[in-house]
N, C-alpha and C positions, 0 to 999 in steps of 0.2 A: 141525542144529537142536537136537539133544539137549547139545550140546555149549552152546550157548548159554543154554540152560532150565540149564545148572548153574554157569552163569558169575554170580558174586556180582554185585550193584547196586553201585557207589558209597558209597551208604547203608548196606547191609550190608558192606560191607569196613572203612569208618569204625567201624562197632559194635563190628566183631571186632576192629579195632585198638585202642578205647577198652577194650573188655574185658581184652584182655593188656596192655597200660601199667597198669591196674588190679591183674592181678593179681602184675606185677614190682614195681611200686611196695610191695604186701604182701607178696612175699617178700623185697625190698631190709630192707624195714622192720625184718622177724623176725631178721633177721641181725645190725641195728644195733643192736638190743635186747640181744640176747648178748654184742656187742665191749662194750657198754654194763656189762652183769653181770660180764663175766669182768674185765674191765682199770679197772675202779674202784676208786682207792686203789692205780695200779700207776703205774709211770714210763715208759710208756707215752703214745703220743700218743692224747687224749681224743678220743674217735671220733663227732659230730655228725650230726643228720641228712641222708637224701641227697639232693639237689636235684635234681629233672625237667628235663634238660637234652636239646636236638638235635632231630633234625629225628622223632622218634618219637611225642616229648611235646606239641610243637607242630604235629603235626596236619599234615605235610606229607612223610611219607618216600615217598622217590620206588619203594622197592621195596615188593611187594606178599606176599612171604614172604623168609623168613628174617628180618626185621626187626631191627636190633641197637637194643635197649633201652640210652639211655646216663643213667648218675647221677655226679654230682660228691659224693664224700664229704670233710664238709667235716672237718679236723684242728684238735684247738688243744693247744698245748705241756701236759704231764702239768704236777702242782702242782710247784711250787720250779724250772720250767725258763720260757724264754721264747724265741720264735722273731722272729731279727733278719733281715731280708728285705734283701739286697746286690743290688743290680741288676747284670746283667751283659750281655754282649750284643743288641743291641735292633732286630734287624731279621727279616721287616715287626712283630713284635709285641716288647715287650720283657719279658728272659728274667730271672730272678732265680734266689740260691741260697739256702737258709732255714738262717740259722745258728743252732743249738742252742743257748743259753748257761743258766748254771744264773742262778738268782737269789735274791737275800737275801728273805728271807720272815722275819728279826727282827721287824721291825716290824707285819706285820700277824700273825704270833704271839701278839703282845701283846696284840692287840685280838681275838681271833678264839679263842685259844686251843689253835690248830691247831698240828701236827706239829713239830718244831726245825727248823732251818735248815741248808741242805746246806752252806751256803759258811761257815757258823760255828759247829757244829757234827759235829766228826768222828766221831764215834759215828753219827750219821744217816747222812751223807757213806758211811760204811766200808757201813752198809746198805744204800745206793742199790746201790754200787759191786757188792755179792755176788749180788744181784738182777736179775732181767731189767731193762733200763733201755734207753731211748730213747738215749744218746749212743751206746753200747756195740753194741748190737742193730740198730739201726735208722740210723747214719751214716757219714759218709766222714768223718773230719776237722773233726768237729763238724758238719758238712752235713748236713740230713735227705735220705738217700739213697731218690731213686725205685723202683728196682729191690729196693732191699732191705724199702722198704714196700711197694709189690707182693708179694714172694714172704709176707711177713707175714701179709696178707691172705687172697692164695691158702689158706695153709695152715689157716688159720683157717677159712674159708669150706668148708673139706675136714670138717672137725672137727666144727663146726658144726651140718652139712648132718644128721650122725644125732640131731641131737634135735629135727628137726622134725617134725611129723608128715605131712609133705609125701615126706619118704625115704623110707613104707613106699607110695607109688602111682607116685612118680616120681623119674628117672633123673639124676643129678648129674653133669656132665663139666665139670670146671676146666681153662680152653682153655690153652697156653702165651701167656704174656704178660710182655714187662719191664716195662712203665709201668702197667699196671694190674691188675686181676683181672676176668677175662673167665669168664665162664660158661652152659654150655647145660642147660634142665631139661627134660627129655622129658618124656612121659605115652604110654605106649603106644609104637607104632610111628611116630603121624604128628604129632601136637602136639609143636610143641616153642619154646621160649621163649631167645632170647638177648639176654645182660645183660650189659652190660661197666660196673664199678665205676672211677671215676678217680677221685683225689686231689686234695683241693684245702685250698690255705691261704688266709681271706681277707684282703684287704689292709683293713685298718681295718674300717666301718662299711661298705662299700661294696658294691656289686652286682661288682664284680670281683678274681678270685680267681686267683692261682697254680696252675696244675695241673698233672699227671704225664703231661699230652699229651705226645706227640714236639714237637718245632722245626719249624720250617720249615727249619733243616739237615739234612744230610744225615747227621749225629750228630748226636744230643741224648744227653750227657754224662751221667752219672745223679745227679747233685746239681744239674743243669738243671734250675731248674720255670717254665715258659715262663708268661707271661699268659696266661689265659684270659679270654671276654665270655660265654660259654658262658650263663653265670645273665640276665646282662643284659640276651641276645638272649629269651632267653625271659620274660622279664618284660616284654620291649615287646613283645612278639606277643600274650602275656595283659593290656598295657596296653589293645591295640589291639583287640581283642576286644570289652574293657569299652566301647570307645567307639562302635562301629560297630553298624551293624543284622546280625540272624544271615546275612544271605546274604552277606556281605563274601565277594569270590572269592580273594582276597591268596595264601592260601596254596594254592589249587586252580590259580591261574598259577606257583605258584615250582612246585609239586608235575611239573604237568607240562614244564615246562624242564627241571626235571632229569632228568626219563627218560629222557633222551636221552644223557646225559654220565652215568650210573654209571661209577664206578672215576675220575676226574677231580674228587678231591676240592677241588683249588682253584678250578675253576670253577665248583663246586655254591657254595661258601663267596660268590666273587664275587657269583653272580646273588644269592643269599641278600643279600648288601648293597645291591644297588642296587635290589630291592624293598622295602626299608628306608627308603633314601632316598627313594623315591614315595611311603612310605605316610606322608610325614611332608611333601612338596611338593601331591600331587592330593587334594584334601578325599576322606574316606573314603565321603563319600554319593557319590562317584564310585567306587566301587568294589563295586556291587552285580553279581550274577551274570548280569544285563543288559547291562553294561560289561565281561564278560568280555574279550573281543576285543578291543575298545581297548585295557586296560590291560597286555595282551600285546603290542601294538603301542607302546605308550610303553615297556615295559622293555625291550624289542629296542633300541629308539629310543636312550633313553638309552645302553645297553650298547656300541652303536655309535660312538655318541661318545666313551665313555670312552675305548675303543680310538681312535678317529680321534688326538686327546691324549695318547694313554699316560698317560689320569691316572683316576683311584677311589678317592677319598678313604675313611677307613674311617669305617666310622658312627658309633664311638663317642669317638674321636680328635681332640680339636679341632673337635666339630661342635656347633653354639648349637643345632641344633635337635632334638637329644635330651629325650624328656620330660624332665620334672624329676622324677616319679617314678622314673626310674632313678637310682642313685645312684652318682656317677662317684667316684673318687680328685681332688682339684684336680687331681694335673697334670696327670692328661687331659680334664679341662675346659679348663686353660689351654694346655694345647700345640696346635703346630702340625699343619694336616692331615695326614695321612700318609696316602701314596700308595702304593695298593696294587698298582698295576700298574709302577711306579720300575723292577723290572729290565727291562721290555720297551724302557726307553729304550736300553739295553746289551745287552741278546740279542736279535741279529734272526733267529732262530733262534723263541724261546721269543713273538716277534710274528708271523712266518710262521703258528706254531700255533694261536695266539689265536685268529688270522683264521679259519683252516680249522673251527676250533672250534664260533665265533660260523653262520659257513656253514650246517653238518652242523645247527645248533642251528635255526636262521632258516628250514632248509629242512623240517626234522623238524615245527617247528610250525605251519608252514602246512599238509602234509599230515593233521597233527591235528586243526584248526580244519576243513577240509576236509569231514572223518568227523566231524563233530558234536561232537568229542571237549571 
């Protein structure tokens, strides 16, 4: 019984999770502020605010401590440089390299009154060249290199950490990491907050951005920067929010599917999709916390099907029925669906698993529903 008298509500675990998103998002923030101070007027990639991205921010992580807080920091080319985005391998998401190139800045010189020109100009040029600089520092072969702006960061984030006033109560551990900068902040022995920062370039005006994720290969090269929907996904969950009544259950049915599949991160991704596709097919006044159980029975439903087909289109890919407040790239408004289940047609191996997957999953939530849960 005592045991239960100290087991949080729901409500209170919600609280204490809005509170630490609250208060990584403030020490994300103090940090950006400093890349902001220190690399102004440097050659250097301009370092932007960090975006609320995953399943922490949207109100649905499946685990209930250790919590990994994730931000997309967004990058844009230092002045007199410009980043040319090369598409390259593209399966299921497609992967891009960001080329570095310098650019003539004569003419807005003229009008502006700003600095000389690197490409005309060799007095500036010979300056850039003796100075920390973005081609030099930070690339492969003119490539803006993942790992080498990770360890950037890292170090920076090291640096950093003593002029906060947060270093004289609590504890700093920078995790190892290639593709990002990962970090844990104690307080004491039992509080403890983790934050993993990725990298992101965005494509045009768009809600869709380049990041320093891993592939879905088994490498990701390090002048790899795979697509991300990371901003997208979270901007249709806070679209979908704005439109619904407060008891919408959406995220309290993905929440508990995925308890079930920790460590099986592409299955969390799937279900994550195809409660996307419901909440944009079953009007959302069907989805009050009354209809819970039904609409755990429609994403099974559907889920089931997709596997019967080997077919799951992805959400953001060719789909008409994407808000329009999200904002796509054209080409993936105009492209074709793409199918996120396509290898299961070739490994009967990796379709055997599915199955067993969906099983363990099908079987898990009935005993949940069962328990009130």
């Amino acid at each position: 019984m005592a045991k239960d008298r100290n087991k949080e509500t729901p409500e209170q675990n919600s609280s204490k999770q809005d509170r630490d998103c609250e208060a990584v998002k403030n020490l994300v923030q103090k940090f950006i502020d400093l890349f902001k101070y220190e690399f102004s007027n440097t050659w250097y990639p301009v370092v932007q605010k960090a975006l609320e991205v995953g399943t922490a921010f949207e109100g649905w992580s499946p685990q209930e401590v250790d919590i990994t807080h994730h931000l997309l920091v967004s990058l844009k080319p230092p002045r007199g440089h410009i980043f040319q985005l090369e598409p390259g391998p593209s399966w299921p998401v497609r992967n891009f390299r960001i080329r570095v190139e310098l650019e003539c800045t004569c003419e807005k010189q003229q009008r502006t009154a700003e600095t000389r020109c690197f490409l005309h100009d060799p007095e500036e040029e010979q300056r850039r060249k003796e100075g920390p600089n973005i081609l030099d520092d930070l690339c492969t072969d003119s490539y803006l290199d993942v790992q080498k702006t990770a360890h950037w960061f890292q170090k920076m984030v090291r640096r950093f950490w003593k002029d906060l006033p947060e270093s004289a109560t609590h504890r700093l551990m920078v995790l190892p990491s290639d593709r990002s900068c990962k970090f844990r902040v104690t307080q004491g022995w039992e509080k403890s907050l983790l934050t993993e920062l990725m990298f992101g370039v965005q494509e045009g005006d768009s809600d869709i951005f380049l990041s320093s994720q891993y592939a879905e290969a088994a490498y990701t090269p390090s002048t790899i920067w795979p697509e991300t929907y990371a901003v997208a996904e979270r901007k249709f969950f806070s679209y979908i929010a704005s439109q619904a009544q407060p008891d919408i259950c959406h995220l309290r049915c993905l929440q508990l599917c995925v308890s079930s599949l920790l460590g099986r991160d592409f299955y969390i991704y799937t279900l994550k999709t195809v409660v996307m596709h419901l909440l944009t097919i079953i009007p959302l006044s069907r989805w009050h916390k009354d209809a819970f159980t039904e609409r755990l029975e429609d994403i099974m439903l559907y889920l089931q099907r997709c596997l019967n087909k080997k077919g799951l289109n992805h959400f953001f890919i060719g789909n008409d029925n994407v808000p329009e407040e999200i904002i796509l790239p054209l080409e993936l408004q105009t492209a074709k669906w793409l199918n996120l289940f396509q290898h299961l047609e070739h490994n009967p191996d990796a379709y055997e698993e599915a199955w067993l997957d969906f099983l363990v999953l099908q079987c898990w939530l009935r005993k949940q529903v069962l328990h009130g849960h």
